[in-house]
Each structure stands twice: as C-alpha cells, then as structure tokens.
C-alpha positions as CSV (number, residue, x, y, z in Angstrom):
1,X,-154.8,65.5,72.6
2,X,-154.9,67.1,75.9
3,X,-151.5,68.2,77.7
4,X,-151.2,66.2,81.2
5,X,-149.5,69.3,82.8
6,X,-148.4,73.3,82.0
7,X,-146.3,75.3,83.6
8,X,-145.2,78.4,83.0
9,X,-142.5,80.6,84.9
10,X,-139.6,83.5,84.5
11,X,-136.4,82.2,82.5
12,X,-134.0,84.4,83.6
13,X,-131.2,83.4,81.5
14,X,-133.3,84.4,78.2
15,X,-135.6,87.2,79.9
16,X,-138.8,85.9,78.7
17,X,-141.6,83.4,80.3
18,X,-141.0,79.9,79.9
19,X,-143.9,77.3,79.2
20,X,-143.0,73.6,79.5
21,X,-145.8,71.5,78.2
22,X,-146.2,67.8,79.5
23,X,-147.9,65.0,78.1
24,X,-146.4,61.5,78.9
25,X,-142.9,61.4,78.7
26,X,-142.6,64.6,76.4
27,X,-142.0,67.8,77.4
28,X,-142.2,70.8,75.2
29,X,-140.3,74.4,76.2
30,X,-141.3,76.8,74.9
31,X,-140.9,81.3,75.5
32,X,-143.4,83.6,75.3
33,X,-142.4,87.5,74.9
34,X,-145.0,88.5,77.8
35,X,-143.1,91.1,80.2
36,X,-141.8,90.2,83.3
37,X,-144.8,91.9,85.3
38,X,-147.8,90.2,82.8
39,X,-150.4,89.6,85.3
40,X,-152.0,86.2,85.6
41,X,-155.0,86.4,82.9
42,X,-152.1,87.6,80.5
43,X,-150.0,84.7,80.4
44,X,-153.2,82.3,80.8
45,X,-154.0,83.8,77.1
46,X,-150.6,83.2,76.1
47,X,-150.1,79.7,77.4
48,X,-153.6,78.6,75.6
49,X,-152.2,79.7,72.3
50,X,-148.8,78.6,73.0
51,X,-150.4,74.9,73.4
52,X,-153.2,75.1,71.2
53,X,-150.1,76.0,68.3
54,X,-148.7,72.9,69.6
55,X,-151.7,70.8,69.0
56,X,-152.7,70.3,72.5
57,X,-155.8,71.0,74.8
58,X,-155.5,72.8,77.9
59,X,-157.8,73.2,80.9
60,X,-157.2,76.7,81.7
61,X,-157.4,76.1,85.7
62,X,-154.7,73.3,85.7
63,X,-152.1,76.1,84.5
64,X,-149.1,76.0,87.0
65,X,-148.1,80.1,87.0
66,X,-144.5,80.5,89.2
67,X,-144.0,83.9,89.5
C-alpha cells in the first residue's frame, strides 16, 4: 500500500523528529531518534524505514522535510 503523503519535522516537546504518515483518513505519528541537525539524506533513510516498518510504500521525492 503506498502512503498518500509523509512528513517529517522537529517535535520539540519530545526532542526527536516527528513522521506523520498519511494514507486516507489515517494518520500515523511516529519519532525517529535522528539529531536535531540530521541533514536531509539522513532522515530520508529514516522516514523510508520508518514507513516501510509500517507496511507502506514511499516515493522518496514526495517526502515533506520541515526543518
């Protein structure tokens, strides 16, 4: 199943990156331990596993990365 939309961006109530996956209605949150300054290509990697874990598919260029 492919994820309609991913975003990822700085939670900083819990100090770690948060990803939201969205597919439909759903959303899925989800933190990733990458630091604070993890470039671009960094939390690309991390956001694939993170959604691949989840059972989705993921085109790497429609990644939404709010720094």
């Amino acid at each position: 199943m492919r994820a309609d939309r991913v975003e990822v961006s700085w939670d900083t109530d819990k100090s770690k990156w948060l990803i939201r996956i969205q597919n439909g209605e759903e959303v899925i949150r989800r933190h990733c331990d990458s630091p604070k300054n993890a470039d671009d290509q960094t939390l690309r990697v991390a956001v694939q596993k993170t959604v691949e874990d989840e059972g989705f598919e993921l085109d790497l260029a429609n990644i939404d990365i709010r720094h």
